[in-house]
C-alpha positions, 0 to 999 in steps of 0.5 A, spaced: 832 504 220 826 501 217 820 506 216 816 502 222 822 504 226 821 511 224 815 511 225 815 509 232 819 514 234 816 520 231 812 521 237 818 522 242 821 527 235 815 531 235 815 532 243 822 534 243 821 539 238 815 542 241 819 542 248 825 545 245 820 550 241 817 552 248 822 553 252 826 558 246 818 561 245 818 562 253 824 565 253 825 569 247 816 571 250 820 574 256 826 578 254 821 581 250 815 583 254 819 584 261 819 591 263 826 594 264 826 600 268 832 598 273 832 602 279 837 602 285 832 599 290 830 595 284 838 593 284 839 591 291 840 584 293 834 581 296 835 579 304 828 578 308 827 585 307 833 586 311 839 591 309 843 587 306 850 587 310 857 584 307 858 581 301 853 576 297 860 571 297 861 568 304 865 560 305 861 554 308 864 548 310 865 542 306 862 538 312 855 541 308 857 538 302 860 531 304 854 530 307 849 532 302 852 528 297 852 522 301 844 522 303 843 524 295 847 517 294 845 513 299 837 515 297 838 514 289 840 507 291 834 506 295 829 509 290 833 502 286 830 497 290 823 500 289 823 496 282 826 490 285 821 489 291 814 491 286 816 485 281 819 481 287 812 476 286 812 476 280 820 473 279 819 468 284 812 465 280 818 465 275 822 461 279 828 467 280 825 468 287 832 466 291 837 469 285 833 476 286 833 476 294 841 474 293 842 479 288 838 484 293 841 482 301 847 483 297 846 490 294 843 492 301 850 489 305 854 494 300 848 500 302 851 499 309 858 497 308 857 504 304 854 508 311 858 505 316 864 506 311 863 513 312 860 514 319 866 510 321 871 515 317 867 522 321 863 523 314 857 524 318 859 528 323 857 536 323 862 538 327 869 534 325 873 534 332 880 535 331 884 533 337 889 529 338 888 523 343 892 523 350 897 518 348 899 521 341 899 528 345 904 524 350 908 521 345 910 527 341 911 530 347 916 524 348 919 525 341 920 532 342 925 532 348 928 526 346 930 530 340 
């Protein structure tokens, strides 16, 4: 690297270091200066004031998940087309205008080939139903007294 190079990035060093220094000084600031005088009250697990009751370790339904993990998804792509749509202007006086807005349609028809995907699959569902259908129900019962 040439010292222009170095000397570029000297900034983003000196940031790094003074974050990295901040964080441990804050830290080590506060092991240091907190009070340690734990009390059982002080122990007790927090719940609105309210005793608590049971475990603090309790299940919850993967249906939470799927569904967070799907709106994080689909909203970090649509934070994605805001870049493309402020130089949108810009790129057709460029002469790329049909290009951008090909690439762009083509981006939002796998956005929504995505969500109907997953709608079509249950994922958006908050209460999955698990019955079997009459003519299944039916069909089985057939194959059991067949059997």
């Amino acid at each position: 690297m040439t010292s222009t190079q170095i000397d570029g990035l000297m900034p983003v060093v000196i940031m790094m270091i003074a974050a990295v220094v901040l964080f441990v000084g804050g830290h080590f600031a506060s092991v240091l200066l907190s009070p340690k005088k734990p009390t059982l009250q002080k122990n007790t697990p927090y719940e609105c004031g309210e005793v608590p009751v049971g475990t603090a370790w309790s299940a919850f339904n993967v249906r939470f998940y799927v569904v967070g993990l799907i709106f994080i998804i689909f909203d970090v792509e649509s934070v994605l087309m805001f870049p493309v749509a402020t130089v949108f202007n810009q790129l057709v006086k460029e002469g790329n205008g049909i290009f951008i807005l090909v690439e762009f349609l083509v981006f939002i028809v796998i956005l929504i080939t995505g969500i109907v995907y997953c709608w079509k699959k249950g994922d958006l569902d908050w209460v999955r139903s698990y019955q079997v259908s009459s003519q299944k129900q039916v069909a089985s019962k057939a194959k059991k007294v067949s059997a």
